[in-house]
C-alpha positions, -999 to +999 in steps of 0.1 A: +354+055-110+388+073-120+400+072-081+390+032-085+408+026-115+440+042-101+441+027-068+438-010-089+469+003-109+484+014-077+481-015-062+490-039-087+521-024-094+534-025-054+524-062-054+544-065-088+576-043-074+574-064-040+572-098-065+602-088-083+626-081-053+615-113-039+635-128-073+672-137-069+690-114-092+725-122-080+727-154-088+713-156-119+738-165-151+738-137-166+747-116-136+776-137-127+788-141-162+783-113-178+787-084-148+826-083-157+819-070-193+794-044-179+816-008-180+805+020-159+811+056-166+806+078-136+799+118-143+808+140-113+799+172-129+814+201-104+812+239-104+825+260-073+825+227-049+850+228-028+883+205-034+869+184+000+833+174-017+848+166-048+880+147-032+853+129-011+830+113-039+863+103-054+876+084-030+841+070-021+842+057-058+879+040-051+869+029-016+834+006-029+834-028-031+823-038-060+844-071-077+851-054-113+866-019-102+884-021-134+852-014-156+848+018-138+856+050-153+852+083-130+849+115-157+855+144-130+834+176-151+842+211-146+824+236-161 
């Protein structure tokens, strides 16, 4: 009964996940309106990386597309 009642869980959540992404998030109003007040604060914590792996997710950061790269805020982390 137990492996029963968590396949029916199991399964009712995929259908409900495959649901969602079926939805059209982009365009709704509050995505389009409200995404430009949204900040972002991005934690590269670091601790004997080398200067290439850390200059790398940097510039992977600066290199993205996303419209609003003003609400981004990279905090590079040393320890």
């Amino acid at each position: 009964m137990k492996v029963f009642k968590s396949y029916f869980f199991l399964t009712r959540s995929f259908f409900a996940i495959k649901r969602s992404l079926l939805f059209p998030y982009a365009q709704t109003n509050i995505v389009r309106n409200d995404a430009k007040n949204l900040k972002h604060i991005i934690l590269i914590p670091f601790y004997n990386e080398p200067y290439s792996i850390v200059e790398m997710a940097v510039k992977a950061f600066e290199n993205n597309d996303y419209p609003h790269k003003e609400n981004i805020v990279v905090v590079l982390c040393a320890e």
